[in-house]
C-alpha positions in Angstrom: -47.8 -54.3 -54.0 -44.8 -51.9 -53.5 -45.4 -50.9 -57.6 -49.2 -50.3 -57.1 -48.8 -48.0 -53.9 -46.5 -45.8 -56.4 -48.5 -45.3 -58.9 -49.9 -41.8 -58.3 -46.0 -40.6 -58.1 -44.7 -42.0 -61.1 -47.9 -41.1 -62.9 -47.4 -37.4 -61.3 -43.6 -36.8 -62.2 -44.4 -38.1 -66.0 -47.1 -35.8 -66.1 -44.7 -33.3 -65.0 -42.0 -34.4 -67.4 -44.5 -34.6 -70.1 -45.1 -30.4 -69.1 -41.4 -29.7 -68.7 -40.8 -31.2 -72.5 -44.0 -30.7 -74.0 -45.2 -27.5 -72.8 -47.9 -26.3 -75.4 -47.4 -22.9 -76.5 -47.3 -21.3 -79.5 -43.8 -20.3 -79.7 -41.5 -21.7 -81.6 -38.0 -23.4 -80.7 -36.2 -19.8 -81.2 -38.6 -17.9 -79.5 -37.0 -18.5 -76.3 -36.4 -15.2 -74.4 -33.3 -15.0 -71.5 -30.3 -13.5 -73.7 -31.5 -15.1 -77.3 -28.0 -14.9 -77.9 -26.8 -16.5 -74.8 -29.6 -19.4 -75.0 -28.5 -20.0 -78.6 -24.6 -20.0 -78.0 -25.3 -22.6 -75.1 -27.6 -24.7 -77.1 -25.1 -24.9 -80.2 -22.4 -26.5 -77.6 -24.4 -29.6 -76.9 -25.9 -32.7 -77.8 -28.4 -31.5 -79.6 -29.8 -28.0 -80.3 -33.4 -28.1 -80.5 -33.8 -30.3 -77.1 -32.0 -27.9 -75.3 -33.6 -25.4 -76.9 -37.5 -26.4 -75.9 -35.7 -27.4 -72.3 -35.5 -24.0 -71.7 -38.6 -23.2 -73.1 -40.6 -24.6 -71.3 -39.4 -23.3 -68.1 -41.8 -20.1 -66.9 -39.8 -16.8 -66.3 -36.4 -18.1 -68.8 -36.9 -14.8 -70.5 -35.4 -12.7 -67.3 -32.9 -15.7 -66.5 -29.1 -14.9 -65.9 -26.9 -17.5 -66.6 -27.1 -18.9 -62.8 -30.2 -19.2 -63.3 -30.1 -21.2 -66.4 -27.5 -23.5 -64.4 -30.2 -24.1 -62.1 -33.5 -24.6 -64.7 -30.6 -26.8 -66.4 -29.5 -29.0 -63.1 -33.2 -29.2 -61.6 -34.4 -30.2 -65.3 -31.2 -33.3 -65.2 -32.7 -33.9 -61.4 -36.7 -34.5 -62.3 -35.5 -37.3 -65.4 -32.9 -38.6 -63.0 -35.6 -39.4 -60.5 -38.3 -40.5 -63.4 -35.4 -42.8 -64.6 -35.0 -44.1 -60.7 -38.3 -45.0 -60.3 -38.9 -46.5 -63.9 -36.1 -48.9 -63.1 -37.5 -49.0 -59.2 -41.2 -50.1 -60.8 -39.3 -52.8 -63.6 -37.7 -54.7 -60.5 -41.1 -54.7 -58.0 -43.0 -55.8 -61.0 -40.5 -58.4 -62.0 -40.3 -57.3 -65.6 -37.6 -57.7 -68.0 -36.0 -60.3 -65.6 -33.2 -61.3 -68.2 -31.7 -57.9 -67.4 -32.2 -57.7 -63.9 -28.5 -57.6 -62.6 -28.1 -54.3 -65.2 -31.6 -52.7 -63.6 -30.0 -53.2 -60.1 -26.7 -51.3 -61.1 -28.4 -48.6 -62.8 -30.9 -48.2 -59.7 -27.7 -47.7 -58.1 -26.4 -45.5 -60.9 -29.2 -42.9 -60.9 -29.8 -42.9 -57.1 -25.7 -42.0 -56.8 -26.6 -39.2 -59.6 -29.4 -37.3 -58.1 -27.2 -37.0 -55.1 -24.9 -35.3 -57.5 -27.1 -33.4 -59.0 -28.8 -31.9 -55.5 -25.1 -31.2 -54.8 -24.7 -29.6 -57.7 -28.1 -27.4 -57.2 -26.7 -26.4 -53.9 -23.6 -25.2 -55.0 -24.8 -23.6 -57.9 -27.1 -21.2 -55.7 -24.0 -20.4 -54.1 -22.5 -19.3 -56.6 -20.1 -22.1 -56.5 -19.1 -22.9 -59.9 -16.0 -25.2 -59.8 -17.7 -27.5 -57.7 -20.8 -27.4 -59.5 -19.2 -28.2 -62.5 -17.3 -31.4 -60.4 -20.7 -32.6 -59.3 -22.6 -32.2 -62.6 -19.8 -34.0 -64.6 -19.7 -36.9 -62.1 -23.9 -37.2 -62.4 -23.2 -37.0 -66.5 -20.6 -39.7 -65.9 -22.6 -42.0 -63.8 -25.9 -41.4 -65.9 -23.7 -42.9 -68.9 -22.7 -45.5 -67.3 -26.2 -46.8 -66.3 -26.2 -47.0 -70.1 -22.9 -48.9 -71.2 -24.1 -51.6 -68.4 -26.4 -52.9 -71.3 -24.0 -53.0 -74.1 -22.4 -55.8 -72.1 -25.8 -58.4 -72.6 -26.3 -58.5 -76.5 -29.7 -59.9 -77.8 -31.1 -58.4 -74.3 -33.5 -55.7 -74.3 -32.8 -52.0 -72.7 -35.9 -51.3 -71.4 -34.7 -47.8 -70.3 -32.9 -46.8 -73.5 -34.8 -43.6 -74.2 -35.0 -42.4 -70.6 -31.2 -42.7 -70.2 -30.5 -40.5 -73.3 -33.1 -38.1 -71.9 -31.0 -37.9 -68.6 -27.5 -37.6 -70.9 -28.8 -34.9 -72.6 -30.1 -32.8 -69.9 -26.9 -33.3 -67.6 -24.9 -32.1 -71.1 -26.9 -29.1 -71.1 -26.0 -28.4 -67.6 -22.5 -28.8 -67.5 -22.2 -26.8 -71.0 -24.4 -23.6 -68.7 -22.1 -24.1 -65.5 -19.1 -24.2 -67.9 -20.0 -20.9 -69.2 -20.1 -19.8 -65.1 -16.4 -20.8 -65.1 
């Protein structure tokens, strides 16, 4: 019943995922704005160019960021999957499904609840201006967000149900530490 009453939100925040990643314009990857040069230079240094590339892009107003202001498009970007991911794995337990991986759910629950505190720690100090301790929280949010993953590499034959969603959330805490490390 829980699952039902939620419904609305989670459809809301993948809507507004969906927006964030997929926002239609008819620029392409590289037609970015903020500092070309400074949005390419970032992008090369992580996981992978072109997602961090339309992460930025579809952000309104990246064409005038500085690079604290990238940090935060970059951290509030890590905190909307982290909470999509929170209540993906919220909605899997309340409806019961995949119940051969439950215990691994459970941690990650745990995992990505522990990592958006990081991450609103991280926004906070960031708008400070805070950099060393942003950089502390965003690699511990990174850290936990990966393990969330490794918990299913320990059940073979089981299914990760959350797979795609926990690179998603990899990705954009990568891109966030690589922008706070250039703060540093």
């Amino acid at each position: 019943m829980a699952f039902v009453a939620n419904i609305p939100i989670i459809l809301l925040q993948c809507l507004l995922l969906f927006i964030i990643i997929f926002n239609p314009s008819s620029a392409s990857v590289d037609d970015v704005g903020a500092p070309d040069e400074t949005l390419r230079s970032i992008c090369k240094k992580t996981m992978d160019y072109y997602f961090c590339r339309m992460t930025f892009r579809s952000w309104d107003g990246i064409e005038h960021a500085d690079l604290n202001e990238l940090a935060n498009v970059a951290i509030l970007s890590a905190k909307i999957q982290a909470r999509l991911n929170k209540h993906l794995v919220k909605a899997f337990l309340d409806y019961k499904k995949y119940p051969e991986v439950k215990s691994q759910l459970e941690d990650c629950y745990v995992d990505y609840n522990v990592t958006l505190g990081k991450l609103e720690s991280a926004y906070i100090h960031s708008d400070r201006k805070d950099y060393a301790r942003t950089k502390k929280f965003v690699d511990d949010a990174l850290t936990m967000s990966v393990k969330c993953e490794i918990t299913f590499t320990t059940v073979e034959d089981k299914p990760n149900p959350i797979e795609m969603y926990s690179i998603e959330l990899e990705r954009r805490n990568n891109i966030a530490l690589i922008v706070v490390n250039e703060l540093i």
